[in-house]
Each structure stands twice: as structure tokens, then as C-alpha cells.
C-alpha positions as CSV (number, residue, x, y, z in Angstrom):
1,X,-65.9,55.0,-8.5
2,X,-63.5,52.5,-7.3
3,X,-60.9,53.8,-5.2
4,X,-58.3,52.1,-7.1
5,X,-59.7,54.0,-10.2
6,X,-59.5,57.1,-8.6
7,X,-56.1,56.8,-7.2
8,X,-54.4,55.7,-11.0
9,X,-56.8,58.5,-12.4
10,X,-54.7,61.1,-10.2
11,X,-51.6,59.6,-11.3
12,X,-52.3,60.2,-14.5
13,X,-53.5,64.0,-13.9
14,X,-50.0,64.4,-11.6
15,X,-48.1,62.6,-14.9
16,X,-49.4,64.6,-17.2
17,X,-47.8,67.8,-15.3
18,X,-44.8,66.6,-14.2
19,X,-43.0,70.1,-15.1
20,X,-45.1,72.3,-13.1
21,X,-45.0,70.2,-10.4
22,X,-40.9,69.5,-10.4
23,X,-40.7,73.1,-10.2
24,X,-43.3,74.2,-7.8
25,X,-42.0,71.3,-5.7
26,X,-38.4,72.3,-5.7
27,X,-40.1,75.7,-4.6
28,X,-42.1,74.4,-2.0
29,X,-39.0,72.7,0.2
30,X,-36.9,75.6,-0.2
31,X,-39.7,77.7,1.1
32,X,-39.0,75.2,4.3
33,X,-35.6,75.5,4.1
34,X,-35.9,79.1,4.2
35,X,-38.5,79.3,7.0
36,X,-40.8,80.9,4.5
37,X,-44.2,80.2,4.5
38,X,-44.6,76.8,2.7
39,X,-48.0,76.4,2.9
40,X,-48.3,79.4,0.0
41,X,-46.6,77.0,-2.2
42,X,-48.6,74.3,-1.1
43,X,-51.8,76.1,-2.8
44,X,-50.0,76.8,-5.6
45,X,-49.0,73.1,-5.9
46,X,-53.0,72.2,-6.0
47,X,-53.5,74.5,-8.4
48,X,-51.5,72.9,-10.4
49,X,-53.4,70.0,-9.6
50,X,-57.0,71.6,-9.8
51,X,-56.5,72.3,-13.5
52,X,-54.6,69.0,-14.2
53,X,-58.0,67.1,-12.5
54,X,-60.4,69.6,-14.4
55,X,-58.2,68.3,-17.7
56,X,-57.5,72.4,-18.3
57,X,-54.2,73.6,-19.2
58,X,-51.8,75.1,-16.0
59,X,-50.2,78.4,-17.0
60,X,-47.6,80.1,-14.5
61,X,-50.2,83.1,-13.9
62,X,-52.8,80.5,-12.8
63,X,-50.7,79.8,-10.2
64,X,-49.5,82.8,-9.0
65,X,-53.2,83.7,-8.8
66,X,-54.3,80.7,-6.7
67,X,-51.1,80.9,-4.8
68,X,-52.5,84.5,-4.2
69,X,-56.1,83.9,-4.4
70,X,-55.6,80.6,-1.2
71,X,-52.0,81.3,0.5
72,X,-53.6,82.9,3.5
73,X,-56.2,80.3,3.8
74,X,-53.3,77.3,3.0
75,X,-51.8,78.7,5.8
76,X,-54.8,79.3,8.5
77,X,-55.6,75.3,7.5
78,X,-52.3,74.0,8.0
79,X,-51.8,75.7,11.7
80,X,-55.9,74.5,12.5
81,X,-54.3,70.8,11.0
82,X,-50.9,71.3,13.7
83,X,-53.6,72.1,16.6
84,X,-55.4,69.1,16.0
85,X,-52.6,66.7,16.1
86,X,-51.4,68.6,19.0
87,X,-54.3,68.4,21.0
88,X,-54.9,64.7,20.2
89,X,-50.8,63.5,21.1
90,X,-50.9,65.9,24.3
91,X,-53.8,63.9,25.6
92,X,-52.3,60.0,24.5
93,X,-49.4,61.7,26.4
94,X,-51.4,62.9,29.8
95,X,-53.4,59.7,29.8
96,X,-50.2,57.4,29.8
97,X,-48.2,59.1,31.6
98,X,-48.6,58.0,35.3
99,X,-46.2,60.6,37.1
100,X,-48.6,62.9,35.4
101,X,-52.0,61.5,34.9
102,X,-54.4,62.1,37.8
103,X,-56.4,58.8,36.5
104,X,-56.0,54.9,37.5
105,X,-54.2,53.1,34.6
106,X,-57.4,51.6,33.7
107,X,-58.5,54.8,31.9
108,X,-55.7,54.9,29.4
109,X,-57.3,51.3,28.3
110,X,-59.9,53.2,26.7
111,X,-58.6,56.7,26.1
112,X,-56.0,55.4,23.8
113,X,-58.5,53.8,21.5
114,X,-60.5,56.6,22.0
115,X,-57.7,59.2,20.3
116,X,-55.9,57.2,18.4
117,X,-59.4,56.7,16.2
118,X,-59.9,60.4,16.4
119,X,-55.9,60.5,15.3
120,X,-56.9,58.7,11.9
121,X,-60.4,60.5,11.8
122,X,-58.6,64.1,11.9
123,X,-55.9,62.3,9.0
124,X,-58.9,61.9,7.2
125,X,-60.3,65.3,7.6
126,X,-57.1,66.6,6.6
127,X,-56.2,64.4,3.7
128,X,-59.6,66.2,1.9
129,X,-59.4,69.4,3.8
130,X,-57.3,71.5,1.6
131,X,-58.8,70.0,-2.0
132,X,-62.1,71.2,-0.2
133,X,-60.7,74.8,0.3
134,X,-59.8,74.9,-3.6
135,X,-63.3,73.1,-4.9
136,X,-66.0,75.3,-3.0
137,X,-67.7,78.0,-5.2
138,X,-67.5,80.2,-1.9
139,X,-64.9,78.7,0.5
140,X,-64.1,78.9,4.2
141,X,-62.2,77.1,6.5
142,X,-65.1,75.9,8.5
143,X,-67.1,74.6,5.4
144,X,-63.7,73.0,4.2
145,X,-63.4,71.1,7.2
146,X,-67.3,70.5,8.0
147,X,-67.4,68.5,4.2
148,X,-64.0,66.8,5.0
149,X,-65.5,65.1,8.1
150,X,-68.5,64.1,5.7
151,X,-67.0,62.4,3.5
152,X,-64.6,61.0,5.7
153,X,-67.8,59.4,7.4
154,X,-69.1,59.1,4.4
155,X,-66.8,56.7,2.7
156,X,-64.9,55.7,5.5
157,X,-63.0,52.8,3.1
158,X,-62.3,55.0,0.5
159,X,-60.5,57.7,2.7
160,X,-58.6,54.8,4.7
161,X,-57.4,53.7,1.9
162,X,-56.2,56.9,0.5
163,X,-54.6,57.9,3.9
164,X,-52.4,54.4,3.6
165,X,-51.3,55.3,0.2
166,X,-50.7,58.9,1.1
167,X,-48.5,57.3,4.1
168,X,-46.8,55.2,1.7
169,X,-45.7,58.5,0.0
170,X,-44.3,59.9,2.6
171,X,-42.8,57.2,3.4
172,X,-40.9,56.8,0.7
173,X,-40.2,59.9,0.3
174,X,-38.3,60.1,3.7
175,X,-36.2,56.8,2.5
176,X,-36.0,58.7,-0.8
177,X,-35.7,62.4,-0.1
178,X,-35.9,63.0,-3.8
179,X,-39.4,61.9,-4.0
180,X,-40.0,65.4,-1.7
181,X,-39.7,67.1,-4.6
182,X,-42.7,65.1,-6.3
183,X,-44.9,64.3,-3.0
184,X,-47.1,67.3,-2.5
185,X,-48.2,67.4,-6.3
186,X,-48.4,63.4,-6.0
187,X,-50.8,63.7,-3.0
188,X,-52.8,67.0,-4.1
189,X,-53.8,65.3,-7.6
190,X,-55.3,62.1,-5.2
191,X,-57.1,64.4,-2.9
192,X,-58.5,66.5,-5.9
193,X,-59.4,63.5,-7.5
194,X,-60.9,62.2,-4.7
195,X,-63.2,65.0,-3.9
196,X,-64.1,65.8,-7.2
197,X,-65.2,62.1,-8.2
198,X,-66.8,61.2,-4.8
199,X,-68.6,64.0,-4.5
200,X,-70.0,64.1,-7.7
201,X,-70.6,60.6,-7.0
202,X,-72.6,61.3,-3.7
203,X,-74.5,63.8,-5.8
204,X,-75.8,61.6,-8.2
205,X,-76.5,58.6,-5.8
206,X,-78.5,60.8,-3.8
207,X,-80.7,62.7,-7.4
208,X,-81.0,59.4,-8.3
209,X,-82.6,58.1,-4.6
210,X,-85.1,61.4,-5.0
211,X,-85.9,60.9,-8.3
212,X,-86.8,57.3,-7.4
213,X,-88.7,58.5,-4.4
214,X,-91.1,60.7,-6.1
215,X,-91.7,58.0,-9.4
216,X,-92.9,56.1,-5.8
217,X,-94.8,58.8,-4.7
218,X,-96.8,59.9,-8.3
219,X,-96.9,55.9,-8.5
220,X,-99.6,56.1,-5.2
């Protein structure tokens, strides 16, 4: 499907609960505020958007049971997520910093390439990583992240695209701090969206391409 498609799709899913997610949102920055745990109201805000995707009615005890259900694993994701970033910045740090760096300057000229593509490789990764940890029949953190790198190589336009858009968001929603309260339901009904459509997508490309193959093969 085309990206564009996809992205007003989860627009409408996110429109369509607006309630829930005003709510869960407000909920989700105070858990901030209050140095609680956000991450546990970050599952329960794609919950939310699992069922709004899936076209299923959202009920508060759906929630609470996928807040229950993938809080732990929300929160495991999201410090796995931190140590990425912190790993990739620590080494554009060490590698441009010459009071520090052991190396000529000449190495930073293709070190910084070097992580700021794996900088935008890991957004990738990230932007599907937690719709992945909702979607699998039997989910873990490595398979989350294994498919995420997939079909970020995968459909490598698609993913840029929705990385600039999810950007924009947040953004705007810095300018705007209001728009917080709408953001994490925004950006979970796009990555939903996403994995659902081009996965199934993927799916059928790839039936179609063996279905093909062995028409070839009883053709011989």
C-alpha cells in the first residue's frame, strides 16, 4: 500500500478514538511527571490503537489488560531503545572528540557517516519495534526487534518516510506542548498501521511469487 494511504488510514483509526486516547494520553505524561513508569501507559496507549487498526471496539478493561498483559515488556523495549541511542552518540562523541579520540581526524570522516546511518537505522527499528511486541501471536523482545530491522530493510522508503512524519510530531508537539497529550496515540495508530498493512503486504507478495513459481514448475 502506498505510504501516504497508510499514514491517513492511521489517522483515521487515531480519529475515530479520540476519547481513549485524550485520556490515556493525559495519563501517560503525568506518569512522567510523576517518575512513574511511563512506558506501562505507553502499551496501554497501543492498545488503544491495536483495536482501533483491527476496527474492534476499545473498552477500558482491554486496556488495563494489555497495559498488564505488555507493561513489563514496554518497559524492557524502551531501556534496550535508550542503550542504543546511547551507544551510537557516545561513539559520534569519542570519534570527534580530539582531546579524547586516540584516532587521526581522518577517521571521524567516515565514522560519522558510519553512525549517523545506523542512528536512523535504530529510529527505524524503533519506530516498528513496539507495534511488533503487540502484533506477534507469541512475542519477545528479540523477535520484536529481529522483524523491525526487516522491514526497516525491507521497505527502507516507507519507514523513512514514516520516521520524518513521526519527527514532525514531535516536533510540533514540543512547539505545541498540548499536542503531548495526542502524540503517542497519533504515532502508535501509524506504527500499527504500518506493520499490519506491510506485513500483510509482504505476505502476499511473497504467496503470490511461490504460487507463480510452482505454475512454472508443473508448467516444465
Amino acid at each position: 500500500m502506498n505510504p501516504f494511504k497508510i499514514i491517513g488510514k492511521a489517522t483515521v483509526a487515531f480519529y475515530e478514538e479520540l476519547f481513549f486516547y485524550f485520556i490515556l494520553g493525559m495519563g501517560h505524561i503525568l506518569s512522567w511527571l510523576l517518575i512513574l513508569p511511563g512506558p506501562f501507559l505507553l502499551a496501554g496507549v497501543y492498545t488503544i490503537g491495536q483495536k482501533a487498526v483491527r476496527g474492534l471496539g476499545v473498552k477500558w478493561n482491554l486496556i488495563w489488560e494489555g497495559i498488564k498483559e505488555f507493561g513489563l515488556r514496554s518497559l524492557l523495549l524502551f531501556f534496550v531503545v535508550l542503550f542504543g541511542y546511547v551507544v551510537i552518540a557516545v561513539n559520534l562523541w569519542f570519534y570527534n572528540a580530539p582531546d579524547v579520540s586516540p584516532f587521526p581526524r581522518a577517521v571521524a570522516a567516515w565514522t560519522t557517516p558510519l553512525f549517523v546511518a545506523l542512528a536512523l537505522l535504530w529510529t527505524g527499528i524503533t519506530f516498528y519495534a513496539q507495534a511488533f511486541l503487540m502484533e506477534l501471536e507469541e512475542p519477545t523482545l528479540g523477535m520484536a526487534l529481529r522483524n523491525s530491522l526487516f522491514l526497516t530493510l525491507l521497505k527502507p522508503f516507507h519507514t523513512l518516510l514514516f520516521v520524518v512524519v513521526s519527527l514532525v510530531i514531535l516536533v510540533l508537539s514540543i512547539g505545541f506542548p498540548v499536542l503531548l497529550i495526542f502524540s503517542p496515540g497519533l504515532l502508535s495508530a501509524l506504527a500499527l498501521t504500518a506493520v499490519r498493512t506491510l506485513v500483510t503486504g509482504l505476505a502476499e507478495k511473497l504467496a503470490a511469487e511461490e504460487e507463480e513459481t510452482d505454475e512454472t514448475g508443473e508448467g516444465e
